[in-house]
C-alpha positions as CSV (number, residue, x, y, z in Angstrom):
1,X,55.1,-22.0,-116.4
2,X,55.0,-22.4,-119.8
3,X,52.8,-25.6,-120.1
4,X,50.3,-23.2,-117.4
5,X,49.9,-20.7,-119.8
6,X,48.9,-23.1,-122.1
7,X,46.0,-24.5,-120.7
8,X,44.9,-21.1,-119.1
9,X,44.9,-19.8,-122.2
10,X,43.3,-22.7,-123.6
11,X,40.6,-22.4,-121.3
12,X,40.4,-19.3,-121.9
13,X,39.7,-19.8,-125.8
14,X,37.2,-22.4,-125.1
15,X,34.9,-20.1,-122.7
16,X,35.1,-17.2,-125.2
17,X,33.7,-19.6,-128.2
18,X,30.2,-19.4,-128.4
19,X,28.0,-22.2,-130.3
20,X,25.8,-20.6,-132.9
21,X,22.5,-22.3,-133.8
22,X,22.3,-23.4,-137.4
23,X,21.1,-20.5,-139.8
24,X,19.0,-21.6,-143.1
25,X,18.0,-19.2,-145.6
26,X,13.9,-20.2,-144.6
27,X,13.7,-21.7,-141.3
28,X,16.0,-18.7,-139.9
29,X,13.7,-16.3,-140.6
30,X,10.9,-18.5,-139.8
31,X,11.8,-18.4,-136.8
32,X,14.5,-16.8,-134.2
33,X,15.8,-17.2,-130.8
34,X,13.5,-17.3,-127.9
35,X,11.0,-16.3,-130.3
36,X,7.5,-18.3,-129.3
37,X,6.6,-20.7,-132.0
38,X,2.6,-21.8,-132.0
39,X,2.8,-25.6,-134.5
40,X,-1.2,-26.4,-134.9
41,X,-2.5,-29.6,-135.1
42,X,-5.6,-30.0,-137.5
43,X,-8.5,-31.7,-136.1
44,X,-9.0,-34.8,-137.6
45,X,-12.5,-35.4,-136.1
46,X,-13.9,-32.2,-137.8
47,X,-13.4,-33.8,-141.6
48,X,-15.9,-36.8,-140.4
49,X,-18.2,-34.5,-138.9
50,X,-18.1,-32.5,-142.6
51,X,-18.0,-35.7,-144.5
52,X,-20.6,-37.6,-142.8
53,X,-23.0,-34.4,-142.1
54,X,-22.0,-32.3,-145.5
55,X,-21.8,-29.2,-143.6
56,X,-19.1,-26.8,-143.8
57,X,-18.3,-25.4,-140.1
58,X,-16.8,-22.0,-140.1
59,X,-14.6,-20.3,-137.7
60,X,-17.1,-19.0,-135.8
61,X,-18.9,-22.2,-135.4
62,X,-15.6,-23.7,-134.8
63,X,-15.4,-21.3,-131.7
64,X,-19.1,-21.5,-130.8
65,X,-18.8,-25.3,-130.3
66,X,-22.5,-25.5,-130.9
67,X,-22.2,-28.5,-133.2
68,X,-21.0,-30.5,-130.6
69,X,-22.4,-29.4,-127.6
70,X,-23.9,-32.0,-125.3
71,X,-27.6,-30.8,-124.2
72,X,-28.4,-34.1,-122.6
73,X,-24.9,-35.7,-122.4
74,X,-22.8,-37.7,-124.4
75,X,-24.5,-40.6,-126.8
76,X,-24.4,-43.8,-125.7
77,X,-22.9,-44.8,-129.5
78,X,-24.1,-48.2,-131.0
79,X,-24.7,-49.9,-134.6
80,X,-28.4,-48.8,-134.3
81,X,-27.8,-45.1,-133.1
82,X,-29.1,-42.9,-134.9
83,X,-27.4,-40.4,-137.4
84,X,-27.6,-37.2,-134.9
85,X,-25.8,-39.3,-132.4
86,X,-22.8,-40.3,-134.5
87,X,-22.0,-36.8,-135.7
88,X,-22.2,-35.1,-131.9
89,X,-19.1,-38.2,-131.4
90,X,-17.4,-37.6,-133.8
91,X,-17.4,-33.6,-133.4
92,X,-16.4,-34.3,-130.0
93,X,-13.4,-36.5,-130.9
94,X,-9.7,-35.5,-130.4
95,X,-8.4,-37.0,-133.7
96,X,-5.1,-36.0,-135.8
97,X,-3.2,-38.4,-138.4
98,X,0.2,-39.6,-138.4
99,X,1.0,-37.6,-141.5
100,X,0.3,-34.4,-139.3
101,X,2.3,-35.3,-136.0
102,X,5.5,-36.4,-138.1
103,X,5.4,-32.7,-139.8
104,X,5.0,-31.4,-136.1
105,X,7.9,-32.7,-135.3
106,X,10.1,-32.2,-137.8
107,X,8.9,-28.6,-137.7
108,X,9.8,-28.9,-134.1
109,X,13.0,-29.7,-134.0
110,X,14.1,-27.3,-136.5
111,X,12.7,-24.4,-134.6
112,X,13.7,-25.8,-131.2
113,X,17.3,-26.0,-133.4
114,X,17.0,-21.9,-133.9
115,X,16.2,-21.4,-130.6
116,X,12.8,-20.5,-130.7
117,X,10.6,-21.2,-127.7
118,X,7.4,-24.3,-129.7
119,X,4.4,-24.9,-128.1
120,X,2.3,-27.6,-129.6
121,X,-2.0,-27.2,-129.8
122,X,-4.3,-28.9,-130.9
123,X,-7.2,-26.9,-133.4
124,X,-9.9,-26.7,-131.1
125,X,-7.9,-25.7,-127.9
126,X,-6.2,-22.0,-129.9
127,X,-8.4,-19.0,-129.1
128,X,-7.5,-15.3,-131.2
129,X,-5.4,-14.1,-129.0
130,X,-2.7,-16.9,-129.2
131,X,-2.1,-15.2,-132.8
132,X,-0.7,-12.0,-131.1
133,X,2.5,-13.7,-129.7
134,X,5.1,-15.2,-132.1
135,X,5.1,-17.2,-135.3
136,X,2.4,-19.9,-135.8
137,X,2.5,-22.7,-137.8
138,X,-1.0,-24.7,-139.2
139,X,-1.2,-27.6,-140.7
140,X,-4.2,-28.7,-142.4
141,X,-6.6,-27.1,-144.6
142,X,-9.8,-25.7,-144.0
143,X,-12.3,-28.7,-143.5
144,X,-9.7,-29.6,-140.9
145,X,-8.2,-26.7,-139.4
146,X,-11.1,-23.6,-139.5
147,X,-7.7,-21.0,-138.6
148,X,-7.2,-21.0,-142.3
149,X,-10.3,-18.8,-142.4
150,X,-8.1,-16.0,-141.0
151,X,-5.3,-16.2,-143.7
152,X,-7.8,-17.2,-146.8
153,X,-9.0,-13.3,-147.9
154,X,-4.7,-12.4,-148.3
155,X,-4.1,-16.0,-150.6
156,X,-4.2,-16.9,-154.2
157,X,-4.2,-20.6,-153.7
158,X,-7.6,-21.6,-151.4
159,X,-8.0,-25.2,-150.8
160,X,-11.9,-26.7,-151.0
161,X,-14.1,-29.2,-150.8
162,X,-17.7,-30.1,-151.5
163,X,-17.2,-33.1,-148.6
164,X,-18.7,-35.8,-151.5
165,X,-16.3,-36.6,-154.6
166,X,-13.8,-33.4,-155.0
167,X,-11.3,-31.3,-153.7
168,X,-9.7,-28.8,-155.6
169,X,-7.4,-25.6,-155.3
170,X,-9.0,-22.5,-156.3
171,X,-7.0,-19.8,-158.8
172,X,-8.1,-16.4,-157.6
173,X,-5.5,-14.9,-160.1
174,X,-4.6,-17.3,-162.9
175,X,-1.6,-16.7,-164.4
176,X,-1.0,-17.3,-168.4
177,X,-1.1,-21.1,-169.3
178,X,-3.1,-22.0,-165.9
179,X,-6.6,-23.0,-165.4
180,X,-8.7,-21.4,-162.8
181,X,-8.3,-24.4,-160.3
182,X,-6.6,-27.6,-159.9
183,X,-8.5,-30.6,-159.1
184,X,-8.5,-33.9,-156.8
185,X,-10.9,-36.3,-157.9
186,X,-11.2,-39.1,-155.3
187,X,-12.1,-41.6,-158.1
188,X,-9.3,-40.4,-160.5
189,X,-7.1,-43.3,-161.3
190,X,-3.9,-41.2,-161.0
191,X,-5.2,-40.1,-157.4
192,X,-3.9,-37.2,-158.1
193,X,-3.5,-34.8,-154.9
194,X,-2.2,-31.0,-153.9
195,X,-1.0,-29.5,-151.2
196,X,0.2,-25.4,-150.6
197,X,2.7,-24.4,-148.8
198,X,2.3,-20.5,-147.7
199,X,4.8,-18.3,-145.8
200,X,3.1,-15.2,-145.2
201,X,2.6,-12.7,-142.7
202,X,0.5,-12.9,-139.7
203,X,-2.7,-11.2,-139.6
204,X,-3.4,-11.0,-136.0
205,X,0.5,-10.4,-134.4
206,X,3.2,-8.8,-136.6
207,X,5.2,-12.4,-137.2
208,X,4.9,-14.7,-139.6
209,X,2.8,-17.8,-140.5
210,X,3.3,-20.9,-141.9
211,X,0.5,-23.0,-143.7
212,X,0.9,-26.4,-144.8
213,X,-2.6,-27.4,-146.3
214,X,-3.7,-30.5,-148.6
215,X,-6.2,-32.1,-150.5
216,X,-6.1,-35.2,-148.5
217,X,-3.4,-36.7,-145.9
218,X,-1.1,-37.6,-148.7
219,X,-1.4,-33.9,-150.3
220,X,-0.2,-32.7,-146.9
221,X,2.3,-35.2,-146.4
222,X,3.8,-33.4,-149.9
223,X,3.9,-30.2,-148.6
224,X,5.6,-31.5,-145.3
225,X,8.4,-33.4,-147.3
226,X,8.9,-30.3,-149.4
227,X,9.6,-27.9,-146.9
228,X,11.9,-30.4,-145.0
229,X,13.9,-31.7,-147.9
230,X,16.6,-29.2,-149.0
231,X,17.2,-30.9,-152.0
232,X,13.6,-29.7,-152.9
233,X,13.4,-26.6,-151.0
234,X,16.4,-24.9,-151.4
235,X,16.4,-24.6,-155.5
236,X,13.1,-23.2,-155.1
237,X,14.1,-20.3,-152.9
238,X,17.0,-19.6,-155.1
239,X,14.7,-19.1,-157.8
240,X,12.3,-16.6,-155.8
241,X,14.7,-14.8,-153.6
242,X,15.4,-11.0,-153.9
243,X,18.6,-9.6,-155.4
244,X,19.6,-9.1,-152.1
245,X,19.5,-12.5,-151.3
246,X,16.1,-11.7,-148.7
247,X,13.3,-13.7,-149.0
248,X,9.6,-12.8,-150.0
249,X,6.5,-14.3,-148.7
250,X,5.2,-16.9,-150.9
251,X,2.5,-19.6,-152.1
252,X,3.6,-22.7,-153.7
253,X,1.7,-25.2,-154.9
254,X,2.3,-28.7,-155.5
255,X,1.0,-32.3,-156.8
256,X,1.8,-35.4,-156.2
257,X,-0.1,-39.0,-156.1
258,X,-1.5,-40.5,-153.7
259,X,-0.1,-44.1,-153.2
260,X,-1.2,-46.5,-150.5
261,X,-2.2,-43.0,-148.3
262,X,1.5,-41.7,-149.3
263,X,2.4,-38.8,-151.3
264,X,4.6,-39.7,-154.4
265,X,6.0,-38.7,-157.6
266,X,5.4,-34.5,-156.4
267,X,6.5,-31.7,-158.4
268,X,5.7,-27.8,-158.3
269,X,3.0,-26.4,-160.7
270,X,2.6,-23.0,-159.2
271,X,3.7,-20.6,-157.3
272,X,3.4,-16.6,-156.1
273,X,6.2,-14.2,-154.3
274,X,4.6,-11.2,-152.3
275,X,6.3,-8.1,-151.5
């Protein structure tokens, strides 16, 4: 009788326990259970289209599609093509880099660890209304991901690029001691990149976002290993946090180098809290 007991009540104990998912003091309230999750792939293809054309597409554009529509079908592609040719393929392309899809899924599996309900989409394929439901997450800047556009008026930190020699990180609000921009000068010997990180709200649903933009694949690729790398992350949000240990929104800014199309040596030069 005795022994029964036991494992009824054993039983018993093991049915009442139930497994919590994992809190952290950013990705938890990032994102929650059940909660849809949007992750955004840039569109790789865009950046040729702006480097080889030097033309900046906006959002609307973006939407439009008009700079890659088809009038009289796709171009047959070949070493003597053309210029016009070679720009409607390559807007039409379905490119994203390595450096992006690893982020994707780390950022994955660490909502999909809390819970939350991930969708992956590529740029081109997200319409307004896929803003209204849940947090989103987008990851690369504006040449590459036009979304940015909807966050940009709200930042401090706004990534550009004049699609020939530079890049650079614009300082709406300088700070004492900073200059008025930050930049990435693809011929600079110490290939020197940046990438911002910026958890803010979202201005289409009542969520939050996520950005994760850089001055190049490696400046992302910084960003990315920031925000999964608690030895990195974590001091930084015990420096920002509230005295009641909640979190604020935030832009952080960071440089690194860019060695063989990898980010190294990356440290923090800047940063803003919101209320």
């Amino acid at each position: 009788m005795l022994l029964a007991l036991w494992i009824h009540d054993r039983h018993a104990l093991r049915s009442a326990v139930v497994i919590a998912p994992p809190t952290h003091p950013f990705w938890s309230r990032l994102f929650t259970k059940n909660e849809p999750v949007t992750l955004v792939a840039p569109d790789s293809g865009l950046v040729l289209y702006h480097g080889m054309s030097g033309k900046e597409i906006d959002l609307k554009e973006y939407l439009e599609a008009g700079y890659r529509s088809e009038s009289n079908g796709p171009p047959e592609i070949s070493p003597t093509s053309p210029k016009q040719d070679w720009l409607l393929d390559l807007a039409n392309r379905r490119y994203t880099s390595m450096v992006d899809l690893n982020a994707i899924l780390h950022i994955r599996d660490r909502a999909q660890a809390l819970g939350g309900d991930v969708s992956v989409r590529y740029a081109r394929d997200l319409r307004p209304n896929d803003f209204k439901r849940g947090t989103v997450v987008l990851l690369g800047a504006y040449s590459a991901n036009p979304w940015v556009e909807l966050f940009e008026p709200n930042l401090n930190f706004v990534l550009k690029d004049d699609y020939t020699k530079y890049m650079w990180v614009l300082n709406r609000n300088p700070q004492r001691g900073e200059p008025d921009r930050w930049v990435s000068d693809r011929t600079d010997p110490q290939r020197r990149v940046y990438g911002l990180v910026a958890y803010v709200p979202n201005p289409v649903g009542d969520s939050n976002a996520l950005l994760l933009e850089g001055t190049g694949m490696s400046g992302t690729e910084a960003v990315a290993d920031f925000v999964n790398d608690d030895a990195q992350l974590l001091p930084f949000l015990n420096q920002i946090k509230r005295p009641d240990g909640s979190l604020p929104y935030f832009e952080l800014l960071i440089e690194a180098h860019n060695m063989g199309a990898s980010a190294v040596r990356s440290h923090i030069v800047a940063w803003r809290t919101k209320k």
